[in-house]
GUTOR-536703 format. One record per atom (N, C-alpha, C): residue in three letters; x, y, z. Coordinates in pm, whole numbers, plus 50000, padded with zeros to 5 digits. Example, Ala and Ser with C-alpha at 12.3 -4.5 7.8 and 13.67 -1.06 7.14 Angstrom:
<nodes>
ALA513194943150780
ALA512304955050780
ALA513204967050780
SER512854977550708
SER513674989450714
SER512905000350787
</nodes>
This chain:
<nodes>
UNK272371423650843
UNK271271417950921
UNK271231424251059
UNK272201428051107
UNK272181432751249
UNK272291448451278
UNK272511450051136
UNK272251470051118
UNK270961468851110
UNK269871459951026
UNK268391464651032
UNK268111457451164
UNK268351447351249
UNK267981446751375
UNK268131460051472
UNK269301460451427
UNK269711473451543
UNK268661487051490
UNK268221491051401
UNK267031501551356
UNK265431498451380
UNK265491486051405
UNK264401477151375
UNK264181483651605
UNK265251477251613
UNK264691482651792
UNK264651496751834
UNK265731502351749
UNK265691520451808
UNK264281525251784
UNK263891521751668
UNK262751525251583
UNK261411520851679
UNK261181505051732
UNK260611506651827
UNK260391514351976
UNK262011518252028
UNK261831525252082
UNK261131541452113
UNK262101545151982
UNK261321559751974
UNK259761559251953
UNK259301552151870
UNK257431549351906
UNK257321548852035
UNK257501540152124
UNK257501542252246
UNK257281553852343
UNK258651561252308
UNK258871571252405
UNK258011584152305
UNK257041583352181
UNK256531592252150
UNK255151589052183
UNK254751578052229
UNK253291572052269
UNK253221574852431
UNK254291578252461
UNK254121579152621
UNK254301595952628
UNK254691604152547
UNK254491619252537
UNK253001619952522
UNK252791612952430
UNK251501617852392
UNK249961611752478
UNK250421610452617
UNK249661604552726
UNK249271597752728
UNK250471582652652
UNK249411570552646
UNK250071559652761
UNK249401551052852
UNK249661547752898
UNK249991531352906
UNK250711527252872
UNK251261509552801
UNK251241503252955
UNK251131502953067
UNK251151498853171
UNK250721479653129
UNK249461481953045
UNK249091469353026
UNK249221469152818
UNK250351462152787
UNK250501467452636
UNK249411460452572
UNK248421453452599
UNK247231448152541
UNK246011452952507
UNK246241461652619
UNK245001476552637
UNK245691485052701
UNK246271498952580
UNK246571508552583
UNK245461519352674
UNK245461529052741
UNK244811538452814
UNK245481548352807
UNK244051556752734
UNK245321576052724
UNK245001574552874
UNK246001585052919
UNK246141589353050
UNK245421606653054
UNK244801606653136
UNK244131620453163
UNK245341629053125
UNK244991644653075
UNK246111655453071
UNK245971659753231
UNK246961670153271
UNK247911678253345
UNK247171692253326
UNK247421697053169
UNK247141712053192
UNK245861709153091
UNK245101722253131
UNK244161725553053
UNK243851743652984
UNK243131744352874
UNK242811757952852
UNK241431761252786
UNK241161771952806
UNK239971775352777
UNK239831788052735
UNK238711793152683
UNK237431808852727
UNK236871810452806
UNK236671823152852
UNK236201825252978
UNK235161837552969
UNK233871835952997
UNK233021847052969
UNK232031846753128
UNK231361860953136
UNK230481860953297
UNK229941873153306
UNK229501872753420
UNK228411888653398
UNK228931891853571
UNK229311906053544
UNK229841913353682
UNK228951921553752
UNK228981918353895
UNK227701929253921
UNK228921935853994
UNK228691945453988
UNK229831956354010
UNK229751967154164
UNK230011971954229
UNK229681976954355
UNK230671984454439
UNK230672000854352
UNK231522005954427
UNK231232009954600
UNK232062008654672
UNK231822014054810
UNK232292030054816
UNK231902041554841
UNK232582051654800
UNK231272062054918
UNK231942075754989
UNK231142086755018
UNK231952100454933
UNK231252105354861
UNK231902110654741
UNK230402125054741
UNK231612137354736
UNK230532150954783
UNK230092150354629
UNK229222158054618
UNK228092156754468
UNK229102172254400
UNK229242181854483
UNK230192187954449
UNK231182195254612
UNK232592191354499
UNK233852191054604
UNK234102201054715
UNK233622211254651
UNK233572229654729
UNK233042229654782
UNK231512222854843
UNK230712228954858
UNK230252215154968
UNK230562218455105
UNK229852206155214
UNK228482205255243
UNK227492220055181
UNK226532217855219
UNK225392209155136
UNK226152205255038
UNK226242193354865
UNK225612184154926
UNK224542174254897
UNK224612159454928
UNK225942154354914
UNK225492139054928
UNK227082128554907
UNK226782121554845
UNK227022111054714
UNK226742102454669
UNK227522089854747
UNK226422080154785
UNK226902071754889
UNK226872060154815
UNK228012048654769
UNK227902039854732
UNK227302039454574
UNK227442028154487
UNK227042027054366
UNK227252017354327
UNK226542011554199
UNK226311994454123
UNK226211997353987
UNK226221983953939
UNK226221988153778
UNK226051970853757
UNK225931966353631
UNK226341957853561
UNK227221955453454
UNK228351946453476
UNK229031947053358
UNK229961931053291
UNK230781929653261
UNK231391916253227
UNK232751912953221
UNK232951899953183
UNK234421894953187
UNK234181888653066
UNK235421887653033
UNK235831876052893
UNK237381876552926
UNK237821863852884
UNK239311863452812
UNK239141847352845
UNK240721843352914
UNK241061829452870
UNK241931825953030
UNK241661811853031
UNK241741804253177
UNK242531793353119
UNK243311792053214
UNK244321778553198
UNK244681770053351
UNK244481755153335
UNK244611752253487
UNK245271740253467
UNK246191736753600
UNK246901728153530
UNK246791722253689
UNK246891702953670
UNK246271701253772
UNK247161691653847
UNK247551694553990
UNK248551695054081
UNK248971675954122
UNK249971675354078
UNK249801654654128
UNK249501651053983
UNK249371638254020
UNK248191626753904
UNK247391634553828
UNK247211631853739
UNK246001639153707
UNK245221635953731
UNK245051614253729
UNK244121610453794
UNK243291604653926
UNK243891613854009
UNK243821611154173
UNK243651626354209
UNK243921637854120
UNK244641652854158
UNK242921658054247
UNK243251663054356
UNK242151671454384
UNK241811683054442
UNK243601689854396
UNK243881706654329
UNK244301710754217
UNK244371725454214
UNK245171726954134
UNK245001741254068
UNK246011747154011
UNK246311760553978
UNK245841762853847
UNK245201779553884
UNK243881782453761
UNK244401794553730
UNK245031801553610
UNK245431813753598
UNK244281820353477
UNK243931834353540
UNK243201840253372
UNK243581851253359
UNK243381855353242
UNK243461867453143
UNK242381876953086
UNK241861887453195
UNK240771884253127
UNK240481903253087
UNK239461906753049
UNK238961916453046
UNK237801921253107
UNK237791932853211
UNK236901932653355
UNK236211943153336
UNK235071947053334
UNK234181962853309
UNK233541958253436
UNK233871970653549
UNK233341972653625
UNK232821986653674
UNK231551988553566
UNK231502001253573
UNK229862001653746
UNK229512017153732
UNK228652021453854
UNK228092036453818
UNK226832034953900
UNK226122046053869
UNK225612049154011
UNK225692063854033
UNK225282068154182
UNK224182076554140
UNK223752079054285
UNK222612091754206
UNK222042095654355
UNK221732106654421
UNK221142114654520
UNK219722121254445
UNK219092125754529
UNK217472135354490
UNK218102145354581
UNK217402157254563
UNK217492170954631
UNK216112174154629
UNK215172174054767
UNK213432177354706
UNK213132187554794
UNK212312196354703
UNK212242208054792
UNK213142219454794
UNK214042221654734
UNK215672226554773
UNK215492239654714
UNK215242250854767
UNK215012259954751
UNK216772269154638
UNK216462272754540
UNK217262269454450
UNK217222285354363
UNK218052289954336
UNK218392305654240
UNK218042298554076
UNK216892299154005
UNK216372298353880
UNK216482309053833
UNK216742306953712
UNK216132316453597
UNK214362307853524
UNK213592314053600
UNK211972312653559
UNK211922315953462
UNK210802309953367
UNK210702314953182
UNK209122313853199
UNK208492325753132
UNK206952329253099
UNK206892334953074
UNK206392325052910
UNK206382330352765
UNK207572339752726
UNK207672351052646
UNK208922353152644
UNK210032361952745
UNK209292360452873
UNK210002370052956
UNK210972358253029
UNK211862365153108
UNK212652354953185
UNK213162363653306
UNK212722353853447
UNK213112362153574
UNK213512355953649
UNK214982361453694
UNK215742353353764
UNK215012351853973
UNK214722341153980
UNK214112341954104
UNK214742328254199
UNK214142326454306
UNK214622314254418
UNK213582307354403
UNK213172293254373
UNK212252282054373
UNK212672268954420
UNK211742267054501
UNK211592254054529
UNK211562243054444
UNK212792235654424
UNK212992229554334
UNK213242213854342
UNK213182200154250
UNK213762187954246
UNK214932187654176
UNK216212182854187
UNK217192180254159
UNK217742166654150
UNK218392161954078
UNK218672145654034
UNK220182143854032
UNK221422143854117
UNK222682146654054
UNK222882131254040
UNK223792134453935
UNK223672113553890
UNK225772114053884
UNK226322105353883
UNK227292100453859
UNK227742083853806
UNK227942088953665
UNK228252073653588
UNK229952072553589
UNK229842059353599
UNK231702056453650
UNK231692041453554
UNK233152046853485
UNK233392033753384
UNK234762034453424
UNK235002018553451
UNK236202013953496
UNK236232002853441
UNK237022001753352
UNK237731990253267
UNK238751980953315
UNK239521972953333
UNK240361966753363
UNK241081954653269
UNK242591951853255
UNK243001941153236
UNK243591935953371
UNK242831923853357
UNK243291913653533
UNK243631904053465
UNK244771899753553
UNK245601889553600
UNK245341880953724
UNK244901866253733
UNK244341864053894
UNK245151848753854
UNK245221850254010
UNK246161833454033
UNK245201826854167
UNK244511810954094
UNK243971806954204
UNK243771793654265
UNK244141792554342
UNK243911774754415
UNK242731767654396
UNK242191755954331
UNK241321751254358
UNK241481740554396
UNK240381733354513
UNK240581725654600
UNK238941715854583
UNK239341705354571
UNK237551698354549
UNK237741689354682
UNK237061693254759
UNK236671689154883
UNK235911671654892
UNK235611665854761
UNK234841652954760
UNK236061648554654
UNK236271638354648
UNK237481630054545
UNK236001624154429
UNK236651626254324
UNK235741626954229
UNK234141626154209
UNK234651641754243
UNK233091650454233
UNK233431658954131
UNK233101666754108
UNK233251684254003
UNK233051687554108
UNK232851696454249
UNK232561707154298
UNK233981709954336
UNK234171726454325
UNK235501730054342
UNK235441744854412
UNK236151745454540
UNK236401756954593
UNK238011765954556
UNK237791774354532
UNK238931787054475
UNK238771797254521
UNK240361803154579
UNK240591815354634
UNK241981814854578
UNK242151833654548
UNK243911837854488
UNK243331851754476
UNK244821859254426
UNK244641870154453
UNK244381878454299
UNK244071889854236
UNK243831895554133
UNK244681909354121
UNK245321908754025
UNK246451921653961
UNK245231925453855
UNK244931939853870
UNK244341946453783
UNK245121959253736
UNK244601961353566
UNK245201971853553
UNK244121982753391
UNK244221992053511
UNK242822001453452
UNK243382003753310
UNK242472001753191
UNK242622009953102
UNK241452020353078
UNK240152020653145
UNK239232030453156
UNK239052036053297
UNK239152045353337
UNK238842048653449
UNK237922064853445
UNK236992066053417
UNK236622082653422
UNK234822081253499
UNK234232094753503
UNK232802097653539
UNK232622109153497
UNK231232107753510
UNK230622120253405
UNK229052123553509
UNK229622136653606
UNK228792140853699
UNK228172146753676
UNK226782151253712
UNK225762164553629
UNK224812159553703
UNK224052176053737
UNK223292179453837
UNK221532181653755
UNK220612176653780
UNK219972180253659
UNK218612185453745
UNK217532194053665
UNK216862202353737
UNK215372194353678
UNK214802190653780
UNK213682181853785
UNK212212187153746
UNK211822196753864
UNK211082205153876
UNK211262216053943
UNK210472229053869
UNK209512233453806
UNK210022230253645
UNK208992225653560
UNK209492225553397
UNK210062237853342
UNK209342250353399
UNK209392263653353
UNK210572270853397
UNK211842260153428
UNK213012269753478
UNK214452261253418
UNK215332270753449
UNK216572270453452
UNK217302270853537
UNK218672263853562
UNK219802264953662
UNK220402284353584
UNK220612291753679
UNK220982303153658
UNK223062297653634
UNK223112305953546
UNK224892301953502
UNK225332313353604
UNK226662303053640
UNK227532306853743
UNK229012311553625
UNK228962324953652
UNK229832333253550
UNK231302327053577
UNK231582322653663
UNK233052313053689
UNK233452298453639
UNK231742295353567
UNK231522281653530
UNK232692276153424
UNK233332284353363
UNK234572280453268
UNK235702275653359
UNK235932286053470
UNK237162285853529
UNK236792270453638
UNK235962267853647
UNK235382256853742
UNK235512236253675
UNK234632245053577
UNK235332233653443
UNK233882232553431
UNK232702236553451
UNK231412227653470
UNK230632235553343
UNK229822228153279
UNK229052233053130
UNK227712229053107
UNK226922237153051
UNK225372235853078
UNK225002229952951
UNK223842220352994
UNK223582215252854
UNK221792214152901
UNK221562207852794
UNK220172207752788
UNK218702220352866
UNK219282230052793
UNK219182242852791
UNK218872246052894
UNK220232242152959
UNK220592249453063
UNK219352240753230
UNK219202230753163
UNK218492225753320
UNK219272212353354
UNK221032211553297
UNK221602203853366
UNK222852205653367
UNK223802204353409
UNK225122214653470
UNK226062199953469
UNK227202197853400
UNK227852188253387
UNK229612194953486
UNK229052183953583
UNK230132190153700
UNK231702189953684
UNK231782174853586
UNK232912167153571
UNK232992158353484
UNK233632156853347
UNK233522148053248
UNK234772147253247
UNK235262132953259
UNK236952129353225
UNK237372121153281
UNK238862118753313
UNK238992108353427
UNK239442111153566
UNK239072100353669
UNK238682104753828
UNK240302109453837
UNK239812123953956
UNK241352127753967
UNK241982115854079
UNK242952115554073
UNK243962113954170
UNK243742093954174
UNK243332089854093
UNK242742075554057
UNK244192069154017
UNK243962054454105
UNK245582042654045
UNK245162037053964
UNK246272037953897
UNK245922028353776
UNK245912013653789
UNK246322005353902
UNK246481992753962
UNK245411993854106
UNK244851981054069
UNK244081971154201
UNK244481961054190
UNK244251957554314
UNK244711947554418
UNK243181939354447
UNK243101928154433
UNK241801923854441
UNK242641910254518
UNK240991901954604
UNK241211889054636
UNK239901881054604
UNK239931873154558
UNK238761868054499
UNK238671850254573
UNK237241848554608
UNK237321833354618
UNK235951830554546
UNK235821815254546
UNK234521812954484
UNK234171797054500
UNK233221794754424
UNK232921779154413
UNK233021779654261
UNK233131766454218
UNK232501759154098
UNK232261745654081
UNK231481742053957
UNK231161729253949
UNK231741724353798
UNK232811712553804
UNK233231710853657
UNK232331696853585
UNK231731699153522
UNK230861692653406
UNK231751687853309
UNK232191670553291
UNK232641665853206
UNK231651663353045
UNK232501668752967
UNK231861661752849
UNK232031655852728
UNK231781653552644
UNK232531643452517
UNK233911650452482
UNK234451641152465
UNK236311647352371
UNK236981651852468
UNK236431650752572
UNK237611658852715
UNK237031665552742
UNK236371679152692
UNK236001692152744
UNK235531694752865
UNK235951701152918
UNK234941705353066
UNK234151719052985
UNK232761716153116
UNK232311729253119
UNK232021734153285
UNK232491744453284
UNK232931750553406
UNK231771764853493
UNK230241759653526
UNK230231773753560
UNK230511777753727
UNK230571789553736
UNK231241791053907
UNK230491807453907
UNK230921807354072
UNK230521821654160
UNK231661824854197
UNK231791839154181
UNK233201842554283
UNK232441856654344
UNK233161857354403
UNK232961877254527
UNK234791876454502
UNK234511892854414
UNK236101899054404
UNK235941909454475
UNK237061910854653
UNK237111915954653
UNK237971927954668
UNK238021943954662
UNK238941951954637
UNK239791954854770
UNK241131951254759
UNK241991953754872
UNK242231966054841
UNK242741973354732
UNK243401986654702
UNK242191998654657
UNK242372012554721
UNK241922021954692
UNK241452025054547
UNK240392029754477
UNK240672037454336
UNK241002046454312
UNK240612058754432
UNK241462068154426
UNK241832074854596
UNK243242078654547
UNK243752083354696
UNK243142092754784
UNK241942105554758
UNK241332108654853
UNK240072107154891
UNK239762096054893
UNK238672087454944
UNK238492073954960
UNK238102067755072
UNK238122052055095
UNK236992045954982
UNK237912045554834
UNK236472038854708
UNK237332031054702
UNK236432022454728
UNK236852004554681
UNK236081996354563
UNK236511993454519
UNK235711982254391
UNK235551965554439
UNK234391961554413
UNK233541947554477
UNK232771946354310
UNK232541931354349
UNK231991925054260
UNK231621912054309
UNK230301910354302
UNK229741894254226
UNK230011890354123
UNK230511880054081
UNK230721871153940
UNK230761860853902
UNK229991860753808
UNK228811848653790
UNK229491845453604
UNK230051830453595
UNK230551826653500
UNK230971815653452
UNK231091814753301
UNK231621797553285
UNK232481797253165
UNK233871785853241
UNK234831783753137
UNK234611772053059
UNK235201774852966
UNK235431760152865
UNK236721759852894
UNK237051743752955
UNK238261736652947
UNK238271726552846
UNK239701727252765
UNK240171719552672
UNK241261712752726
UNK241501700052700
UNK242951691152744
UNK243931701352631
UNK245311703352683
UNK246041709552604
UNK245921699052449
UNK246171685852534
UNK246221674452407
UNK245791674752306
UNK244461674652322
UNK243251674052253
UNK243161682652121
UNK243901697352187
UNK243891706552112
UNK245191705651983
UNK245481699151992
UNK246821691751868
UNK246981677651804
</nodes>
């Protein structure tokens, strides 16, 4: 009789101490109350407006070159956010937001040359004469920069139960795309050609589109780190909804503390515009 008493209470106990793991709160054992979770996780998806800062010669040899000044693009994020929230959960009004994400921050530059008196090869009908014309020129530069980031960030809600939430931390990036693909292209007159520069092998540069556009540089940027350094802050607003879930959308400005490449002050910036799904870890088991 006092061996099943004695099982009879352990047995209550361990219910106990497995009802209070599982965030329930017996404070009043008549009316049980889950207790809010601690950590949370999610997906994370957004659209990057991208914005290199950069003065970059159109070609390297040559100072009397335009510069391609600055460049933008559009591109995105995805991966996964986890935040786990600092104190109480239900009083908390910080707390630490880590993601994983995947970052395309690519850019496109581009200069005009008008007027630019220019060494053609002229074509009429089947003759061809190499002459100097006044010409339009378009040099464009497309830049794809990929990233896996790592960012760690404080959020702070300035109203005690509100959703609005301010966040700042810093961002570990790490390039797995980094290249551009430069080319000079010949606008007007229709009736001509860029004349080939007989060193054009030894230079690295190759003519395409018969010969009225000159590809300066295809590959990846020289002398480019493979790590940035970013600091990012932002707002958001968290939207409660059935079963726990948050929905999370926010603004951030990331921006680039570290160089992209060592001989030139190019920095990488971004607007980013996005929204997580938060799950109670709980919930999810």
């Amino acid at each position: 009789m006092n061996k099943r008493f004695i099982l009879l209470c352990l047995g209550i106990v361990a219910l106990s101490f497995f009802k209070l793991n599982a965030q329930v709160d017996l404070s009043d054992p008549l009316m049980p109350v889950e207790k809010k979770p601690n950590f949370y996780l999610g997906p994370v998806l957004g659209y990057n407006k991208s914005m290199h800062t950069v003065e970059l010669k159109t070609f390297a040899q040559d100072p009397l070159c335009p510069t391609f000044v600055d460049g933008s693009n559009n591109g995105f994020f995805a991966g996964l956010s986890f935040e786990y929230l600092l104190g109480e959960a239900e009083t908390s009004n910080s707390s630490i937001i880590a993601r994983l994400l995947y970052n395309n921050l690519p850019a496109s530059m581009e200069q005009n040359d008008l007027d630019l008196p220019t060494r053609v090869i002229s074509i009429s009908g089947r003759d061809t004469v190499e002459t100097i014309e006044y010409t339009s020129i378009i040099h464009k530069n497309e830049v794809k920069y990929d990233l896996v980031t790592f960012e760690v960030m404080y959020k702070f809600n300035p109203i005690q139960g509100n959703g609005l939430g301010l966040t700042v931390g810093p961002t570990f990036d790490f390039a797995l795309v980094k290249t551009q693909e430069q080319t000079m292209n010949l606008i007007r007159p229709l009736n001509a050609q860029f004349r080939r520069d007989p060193n054009a092998d030894a230079k690295g540069y190759k003519y395409t589109n018969n010969d009225r556009t000159i590809v300066i540089q295809d590959g990846d940027i020289p002398n480019s780190s493979a790590f940035r350094l970013g600091l990012k802050f932002g707002v958001q607003y968290e939207v409660l909804m059935k079963g726990g879930m948050y929905i999370v959308p926010a603004v951030f400005y990331n921006f680039g503390v570290t160089n992209l490449n060592s001989d030139f002050d190019w920095r990488v910036n971004a607007l980013q515009i996005g929204v997580d799904l938060r799950f109670s870890f709980v919930s999810l088991f």
